[in-house]
C-alpha positions in Angstrom: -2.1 22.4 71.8 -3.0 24.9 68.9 1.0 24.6 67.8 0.9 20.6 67.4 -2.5 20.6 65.4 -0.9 23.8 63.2 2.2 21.8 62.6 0.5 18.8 62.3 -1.7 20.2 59.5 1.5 21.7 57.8 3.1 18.0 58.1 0.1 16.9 56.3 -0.5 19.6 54.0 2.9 19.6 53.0 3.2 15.7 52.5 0.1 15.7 50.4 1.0 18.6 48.0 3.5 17.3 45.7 1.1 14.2 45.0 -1.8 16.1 44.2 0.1 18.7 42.3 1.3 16.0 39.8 -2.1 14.6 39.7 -3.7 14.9 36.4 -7.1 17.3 36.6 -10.7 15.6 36.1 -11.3 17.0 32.8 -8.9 18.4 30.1 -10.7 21.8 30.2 -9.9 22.4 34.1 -7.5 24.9 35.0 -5.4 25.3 37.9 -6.4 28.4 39.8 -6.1 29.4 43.6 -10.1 29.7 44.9 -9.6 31.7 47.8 -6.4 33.0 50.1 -6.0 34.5 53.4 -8.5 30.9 55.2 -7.7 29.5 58.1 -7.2 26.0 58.3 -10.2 24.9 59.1 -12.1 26.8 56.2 -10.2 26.1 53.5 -10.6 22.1 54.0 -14.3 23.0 54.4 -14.7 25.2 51.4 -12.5 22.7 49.4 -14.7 19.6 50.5 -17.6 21.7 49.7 -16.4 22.8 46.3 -16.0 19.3 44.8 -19.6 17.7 46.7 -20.9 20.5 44.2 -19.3 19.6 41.3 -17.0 22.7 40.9 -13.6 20.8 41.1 -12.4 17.4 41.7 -8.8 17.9 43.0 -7.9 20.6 45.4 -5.5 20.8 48.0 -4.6 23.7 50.7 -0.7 25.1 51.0 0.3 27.4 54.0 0.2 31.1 53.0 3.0 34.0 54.0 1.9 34.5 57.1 1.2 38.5 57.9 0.8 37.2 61.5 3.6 34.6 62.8 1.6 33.5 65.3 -1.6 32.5 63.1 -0.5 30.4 59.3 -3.4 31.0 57.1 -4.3 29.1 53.7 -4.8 29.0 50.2 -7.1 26.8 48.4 -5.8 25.3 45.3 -7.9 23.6 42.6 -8.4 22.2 39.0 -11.8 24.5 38.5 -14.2 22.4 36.1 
């Protein structure tokens, strides 16, 4: 069951990165900077929800990370920082 939802969050992950990597930033002066590494899945779509609610970016998406575990994937949280 974990192995569906992991690859079913990669499907998704990966199918959504190349739009919102095109994707124009909010604001001129926003810069594209990985937030934090190393999340699981879970976390980074929490911190990245979280992050613009506050204000702090308007686009963000998560990408898989090297794995240092094969068994676990872990996350990166991309976003145009405001």
């Amino acid at each position: 069951m974990r192995r569906r939802i992991t690859a079913l969050s990669l499907l998704a992950v990966t199918a959504l990165a190349p739009v919102l990597v095109t994707s124009t930033p909010a604001h001129a002066s926003s810069q594209l900077q990985v937030v934090y590494t190393n999340l699981p899945y879970d976390v980074c779509i929490s911190f990245g929800r979280s992050g613009q609610e506050t204000g702090r970016w308007q686009t963000w998406w998560c990408s898989t990370h090297q794995p240092e575990n094969p068994m676990f994937y872990t996350y990166d949280l991309w976003a145009y920082v405001n």
